[in-house]
C-alpha positions in Angstrom: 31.8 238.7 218.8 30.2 235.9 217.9 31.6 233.1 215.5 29.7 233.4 212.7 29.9 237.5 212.1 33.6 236.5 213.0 33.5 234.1 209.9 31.3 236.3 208.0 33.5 239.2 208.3 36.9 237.4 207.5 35.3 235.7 204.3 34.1 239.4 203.3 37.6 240.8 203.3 40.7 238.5 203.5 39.3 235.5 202.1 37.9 237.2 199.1 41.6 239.2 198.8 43.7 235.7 198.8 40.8 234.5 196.0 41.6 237.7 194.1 45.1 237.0 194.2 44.9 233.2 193.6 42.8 233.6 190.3 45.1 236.3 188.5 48.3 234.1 189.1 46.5 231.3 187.8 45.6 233.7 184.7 48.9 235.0 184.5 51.0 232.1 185.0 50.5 230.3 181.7 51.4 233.2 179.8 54.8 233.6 181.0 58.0 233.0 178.9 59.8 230.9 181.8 56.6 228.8 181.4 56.8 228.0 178.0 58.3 224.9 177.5 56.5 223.1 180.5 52.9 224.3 178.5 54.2 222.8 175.1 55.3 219.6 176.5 51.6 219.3 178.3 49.9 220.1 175.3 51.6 217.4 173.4 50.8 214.7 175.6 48.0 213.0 173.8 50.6 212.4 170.7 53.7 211.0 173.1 52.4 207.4 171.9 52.0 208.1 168.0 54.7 206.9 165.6 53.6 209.1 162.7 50.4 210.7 161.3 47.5 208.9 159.6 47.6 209.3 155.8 44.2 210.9 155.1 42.5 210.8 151.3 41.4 214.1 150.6 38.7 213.8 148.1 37.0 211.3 150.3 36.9 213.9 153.4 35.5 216.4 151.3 32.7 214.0 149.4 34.1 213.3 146.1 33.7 210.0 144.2 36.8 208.3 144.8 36.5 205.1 142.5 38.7 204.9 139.5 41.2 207.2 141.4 45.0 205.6 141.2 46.7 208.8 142.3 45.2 208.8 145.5 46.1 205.1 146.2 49.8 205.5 144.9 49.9 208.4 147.6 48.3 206.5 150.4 51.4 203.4 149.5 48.0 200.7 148.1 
């Protein structure tokens, strides 16, 4: 037999089984409970280095006029 149809055949069956395999425990694995705490704590590392959240003014993210507005500026601490 020659090494190629040797390959050839190995990749067709055994190869593609371990693939198989591979992909639905790296589909399932996320999901489980034990796994839980491990996905939360990678999913919050882009925050680890903030010490609290930006104040953001409202009315100015949605395209109001905001001159003339002191309530705004007593929430934001100016």
């Amino acid at each position: 037999m020659e090494t190629y149809t040797l390959l050839r055949a190995f990749a067709d069956s055994w190869f593609l089984v371990a693939m198989m395999i591979f992909y639905l425990g790296a589909c399932i694995l996320p999901f489980l409970s034990s796994r839980r705490k491990a996905m939360a704590d990678a999913a919050s590392i882009p925050f680890r280095n903030e010490a609290a959240p930006q104040a953001t003014d409202h009315n100015f993210a949605q395209g109001k006029n905001t001159e003339n507005c002191d309530h705004d500026t007593q929430k934001l601490g100016g």
